[in-house]
LOSEMAR-704187 format. One record per residue (C-alpha): residue number from 1; x, y, z; residue in one letter. Coordinates in Angstrom, 3 decimals, always signed. Example, Ala and Ser with C-alpha at 12.3 -4.5 7.8 and 13.67 -1.06 7.14 Angstrom:
// residues 2
+-----+----------+----------+----------+------+
| seq |       c1 |       c2 |       c3 | type |
+-----+----------+----------+----------+------+
|   1 |  +12.300 |   -4.500 |   +7.800 |    A |
|   2 |  +13.670 |   -1.060 |   +7.140 |    S |
+-----+----------+----------+----------+------+
// end
This chain:
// residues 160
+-----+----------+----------+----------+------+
| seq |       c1 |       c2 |       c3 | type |
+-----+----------+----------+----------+------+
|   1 |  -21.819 |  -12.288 |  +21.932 |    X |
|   2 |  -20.896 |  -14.454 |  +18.662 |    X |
|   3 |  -17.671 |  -15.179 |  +17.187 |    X |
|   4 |  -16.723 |  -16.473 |  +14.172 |    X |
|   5 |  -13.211 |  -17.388 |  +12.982 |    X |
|   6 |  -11.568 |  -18.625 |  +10.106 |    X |
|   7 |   -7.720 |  -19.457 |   +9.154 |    X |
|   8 |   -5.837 |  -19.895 |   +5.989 |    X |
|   9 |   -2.398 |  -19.945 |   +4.851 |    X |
|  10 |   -1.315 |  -17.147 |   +1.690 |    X |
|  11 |   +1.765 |  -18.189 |   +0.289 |    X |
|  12 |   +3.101 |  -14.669 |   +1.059 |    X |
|  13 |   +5.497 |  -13.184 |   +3.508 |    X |
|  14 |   +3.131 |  -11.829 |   +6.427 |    X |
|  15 |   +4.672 |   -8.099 |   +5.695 |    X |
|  16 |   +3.316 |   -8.346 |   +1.809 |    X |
|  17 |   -0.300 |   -9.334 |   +3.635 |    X |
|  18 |   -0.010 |   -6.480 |   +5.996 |    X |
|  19 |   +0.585 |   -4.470 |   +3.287 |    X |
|  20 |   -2.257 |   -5.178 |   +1.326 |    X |
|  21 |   -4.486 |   -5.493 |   +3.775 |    X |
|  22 |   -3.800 |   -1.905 |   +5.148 |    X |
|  23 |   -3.679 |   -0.651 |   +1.667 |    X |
|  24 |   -7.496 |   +1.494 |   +1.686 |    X |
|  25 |   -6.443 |   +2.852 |   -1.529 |    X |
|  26 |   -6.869 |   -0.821 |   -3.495 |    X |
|  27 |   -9.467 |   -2.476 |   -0.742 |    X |
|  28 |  -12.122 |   -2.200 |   -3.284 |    X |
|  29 |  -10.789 |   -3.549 |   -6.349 |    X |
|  30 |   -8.879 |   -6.029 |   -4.029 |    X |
|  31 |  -11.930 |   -7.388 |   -2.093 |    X |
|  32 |  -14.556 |   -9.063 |   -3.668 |    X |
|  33 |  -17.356 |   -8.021 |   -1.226 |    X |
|  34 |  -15.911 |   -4.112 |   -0.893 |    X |
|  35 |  -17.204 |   -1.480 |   -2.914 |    X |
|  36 |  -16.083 |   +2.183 |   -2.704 |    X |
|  37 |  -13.414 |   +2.962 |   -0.082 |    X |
|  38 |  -13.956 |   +6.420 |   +1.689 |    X |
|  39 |  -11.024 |   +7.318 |   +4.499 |    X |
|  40 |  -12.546 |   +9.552 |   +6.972 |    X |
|  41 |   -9.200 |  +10.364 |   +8.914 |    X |
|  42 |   -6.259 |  +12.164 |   +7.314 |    X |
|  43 |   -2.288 |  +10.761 |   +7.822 |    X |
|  44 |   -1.137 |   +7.278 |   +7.675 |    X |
|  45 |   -2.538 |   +3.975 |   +8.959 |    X |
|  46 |   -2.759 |   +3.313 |  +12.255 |    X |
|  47 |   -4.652 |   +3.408 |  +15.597 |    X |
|  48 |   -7.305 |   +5.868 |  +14.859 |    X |
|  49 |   -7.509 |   +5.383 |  +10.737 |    X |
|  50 |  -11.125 |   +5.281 |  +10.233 |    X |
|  51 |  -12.914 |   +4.553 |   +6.705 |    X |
|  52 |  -16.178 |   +3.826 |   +4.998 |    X |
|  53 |  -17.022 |   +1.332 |   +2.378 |    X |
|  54 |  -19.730 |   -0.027 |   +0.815 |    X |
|  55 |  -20.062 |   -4.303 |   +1.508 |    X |
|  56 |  -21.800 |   -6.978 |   -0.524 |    X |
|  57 |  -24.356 |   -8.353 |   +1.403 |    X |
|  58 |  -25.587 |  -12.240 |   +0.649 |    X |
|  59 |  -29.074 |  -12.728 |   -1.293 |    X |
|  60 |  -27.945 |   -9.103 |   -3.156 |    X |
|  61 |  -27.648 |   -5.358 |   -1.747 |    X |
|  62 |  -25.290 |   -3.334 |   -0.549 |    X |
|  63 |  -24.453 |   -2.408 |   +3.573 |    X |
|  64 |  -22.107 |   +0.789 |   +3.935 |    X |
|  65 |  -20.324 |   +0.315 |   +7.113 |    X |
|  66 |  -17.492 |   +2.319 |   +8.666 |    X |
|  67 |  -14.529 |   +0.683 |  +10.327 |    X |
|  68 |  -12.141 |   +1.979 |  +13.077 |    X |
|  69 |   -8.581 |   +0.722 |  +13.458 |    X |
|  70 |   -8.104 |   +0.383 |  +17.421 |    X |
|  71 |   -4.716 |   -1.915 |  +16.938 |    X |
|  72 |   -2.102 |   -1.707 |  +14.398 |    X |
|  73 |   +1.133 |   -4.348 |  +15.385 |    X |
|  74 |   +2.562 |   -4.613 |  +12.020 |    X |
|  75 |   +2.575 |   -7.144 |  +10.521 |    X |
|  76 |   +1.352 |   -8.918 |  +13.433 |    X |
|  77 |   -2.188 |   -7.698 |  +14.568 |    X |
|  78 |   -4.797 |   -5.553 |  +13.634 |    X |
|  79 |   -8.002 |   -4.885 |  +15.264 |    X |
|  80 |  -11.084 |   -3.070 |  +13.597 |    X |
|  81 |  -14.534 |   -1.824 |  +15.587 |    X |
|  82 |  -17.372 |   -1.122 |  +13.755 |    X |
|  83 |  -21.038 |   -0.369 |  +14.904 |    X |
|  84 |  -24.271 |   -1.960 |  +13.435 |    X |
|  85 |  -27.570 |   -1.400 |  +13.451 |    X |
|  86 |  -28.573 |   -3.485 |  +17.057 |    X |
|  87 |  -24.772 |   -4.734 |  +17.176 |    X |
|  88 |  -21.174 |   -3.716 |  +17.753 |    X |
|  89 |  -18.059 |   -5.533 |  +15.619 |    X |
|  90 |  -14.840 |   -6.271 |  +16.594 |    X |
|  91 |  -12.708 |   -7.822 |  +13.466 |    X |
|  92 |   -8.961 |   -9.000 |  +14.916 |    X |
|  93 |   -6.574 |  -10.283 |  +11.939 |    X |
|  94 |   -3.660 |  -12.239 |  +13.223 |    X |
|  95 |   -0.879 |  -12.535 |  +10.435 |    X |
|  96 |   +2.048 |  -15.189 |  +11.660 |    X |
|  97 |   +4.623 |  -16.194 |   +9.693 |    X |
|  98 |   +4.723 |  -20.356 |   +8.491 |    X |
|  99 |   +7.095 |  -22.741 |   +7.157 |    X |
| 100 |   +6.492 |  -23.046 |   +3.063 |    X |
| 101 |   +7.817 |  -25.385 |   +1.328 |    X |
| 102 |   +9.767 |  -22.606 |   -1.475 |    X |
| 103 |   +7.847 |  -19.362 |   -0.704 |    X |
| 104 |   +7.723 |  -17.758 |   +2.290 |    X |
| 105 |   +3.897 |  -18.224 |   +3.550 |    X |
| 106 |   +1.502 |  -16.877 |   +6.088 |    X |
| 107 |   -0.787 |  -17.736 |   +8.582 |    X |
| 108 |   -3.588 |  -15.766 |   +8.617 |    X |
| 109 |   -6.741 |  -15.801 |  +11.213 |    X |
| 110 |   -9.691 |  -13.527 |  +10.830 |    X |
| 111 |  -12.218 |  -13.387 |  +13.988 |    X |
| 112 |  -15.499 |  -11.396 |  +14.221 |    X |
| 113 |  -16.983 |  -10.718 |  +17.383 |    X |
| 114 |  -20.457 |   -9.537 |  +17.356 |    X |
| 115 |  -22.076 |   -7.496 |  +20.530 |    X |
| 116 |  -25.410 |   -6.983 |  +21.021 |    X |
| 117 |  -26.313 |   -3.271 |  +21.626 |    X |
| 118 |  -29.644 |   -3.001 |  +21.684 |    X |
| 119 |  -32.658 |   -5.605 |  +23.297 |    X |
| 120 |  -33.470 |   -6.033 |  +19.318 |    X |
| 121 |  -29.921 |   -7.207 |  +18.815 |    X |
| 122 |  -29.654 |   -9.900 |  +21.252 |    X |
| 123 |  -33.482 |  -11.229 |  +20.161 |    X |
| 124 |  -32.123 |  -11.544 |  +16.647 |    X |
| 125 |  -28.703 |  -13.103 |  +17.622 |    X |
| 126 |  -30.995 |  -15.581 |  +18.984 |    X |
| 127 |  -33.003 |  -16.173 |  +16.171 |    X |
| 128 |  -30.798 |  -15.997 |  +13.223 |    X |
| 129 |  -27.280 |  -16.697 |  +14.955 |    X |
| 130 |  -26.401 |  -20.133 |  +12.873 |    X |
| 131 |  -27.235 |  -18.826 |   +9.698 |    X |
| 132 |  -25.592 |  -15.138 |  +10.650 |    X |
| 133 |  -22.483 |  -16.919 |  +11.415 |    X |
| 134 |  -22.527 |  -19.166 |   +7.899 |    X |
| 135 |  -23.073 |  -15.948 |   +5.944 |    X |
| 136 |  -20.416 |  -14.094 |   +8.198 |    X |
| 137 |  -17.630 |  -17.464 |   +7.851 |    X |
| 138 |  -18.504 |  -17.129 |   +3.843 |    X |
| 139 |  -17.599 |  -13.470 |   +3.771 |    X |
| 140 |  -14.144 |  -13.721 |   +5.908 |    X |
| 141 |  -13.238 |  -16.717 |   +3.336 |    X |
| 142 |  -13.945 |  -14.550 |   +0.458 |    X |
| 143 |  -11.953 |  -11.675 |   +2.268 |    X |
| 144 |   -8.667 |  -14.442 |   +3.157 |    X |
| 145 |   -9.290 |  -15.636 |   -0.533 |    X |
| 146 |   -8.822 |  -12.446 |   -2.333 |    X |
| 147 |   -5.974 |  -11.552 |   -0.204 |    X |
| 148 |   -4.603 |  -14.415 |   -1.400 |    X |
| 149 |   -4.886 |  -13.652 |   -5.296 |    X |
| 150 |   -3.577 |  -10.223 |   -4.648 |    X |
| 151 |   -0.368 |  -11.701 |   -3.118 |    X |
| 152 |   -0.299 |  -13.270 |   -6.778 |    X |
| 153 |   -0.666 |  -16.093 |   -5.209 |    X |
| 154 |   -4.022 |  -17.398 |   -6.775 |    X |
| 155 |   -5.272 |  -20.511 |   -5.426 |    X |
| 156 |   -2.797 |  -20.801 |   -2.848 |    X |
| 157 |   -5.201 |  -20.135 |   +0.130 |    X |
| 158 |   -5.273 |  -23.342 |   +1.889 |    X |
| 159 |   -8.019 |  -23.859 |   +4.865 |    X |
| 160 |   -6.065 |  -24.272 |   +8.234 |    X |
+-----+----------+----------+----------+------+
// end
């Protein structure tokens, strides 16, 4: 299993994050990497909310991959599975409320855990894991980035 994680702080209150992060409708013109946003499951977000979307993928291309929400504590917690081709995902946002100095501001830690599900999966953890991790740490900055402009709070992000 790999794991990468990255924190930030948005200059936001953590239920304006939650908010847009849970927001499918705007995910693609919010998120740099997302493309078209297709929700699978009818009724509001929550435990069971599933989607598909099309994701930038580094060097060029496209992946479409579907995401499950197993958790939704807002505007705590939220936990997202989605399978791969050789690998499952498990993405766990953890929004926690900081001390700014005028706004109210948010801590916010993205981690992606990546299981092997097939013998091909764990031979290629093994051979690209480093430079799967960089390209995955790149993509979950861009993600805590543009979350950050859409709380109109451009350039705020700060690396924890």
């Amino acid at each position: 299993m790999s794991t990468v994680a990255v924190t930030g702080f948005i200059e936001a209150d953590a239920v304006d994050v939650w908010c847009l992060l849970t927001d499918l409708s705007g995910r693609a013109t919010r998120l740099t990497g997302a493309g078209p946003v297709q929700v699978l499951t009818p009724g509001p977000f929550g435990p069971g909310t599933a989607w598909r979307e099309e994701r930038a993928q580094p060097g060029g291309g496209t992946l479409t991959e579907e995401f499950l929400v197993v958790e939704a504590l807002a505007p705590q917690r939220l936990v997202l599975c989605s399978s791969g081709a050789g690998a499952d995902y498990r993405i766990t946002w953890h929004l926690r409320p900081a001390r700014g100095r005028r706004r109210p501001r948010t801590s916010v830690t993205v981690t992606q855990e990546a299981v092997p599900t097939a013998p091909y999966g764990r031979v290629v953890a093994l051979l690209l894991g480093g430079l799967a991790a960089r390209a995955v740490e790149v993509a979950l900055r861009r993600d805590l980035a543009d979350l950050a402009v859409a709380a109109g709070a451009a350039g705020s992000l700060e690396a924890a």
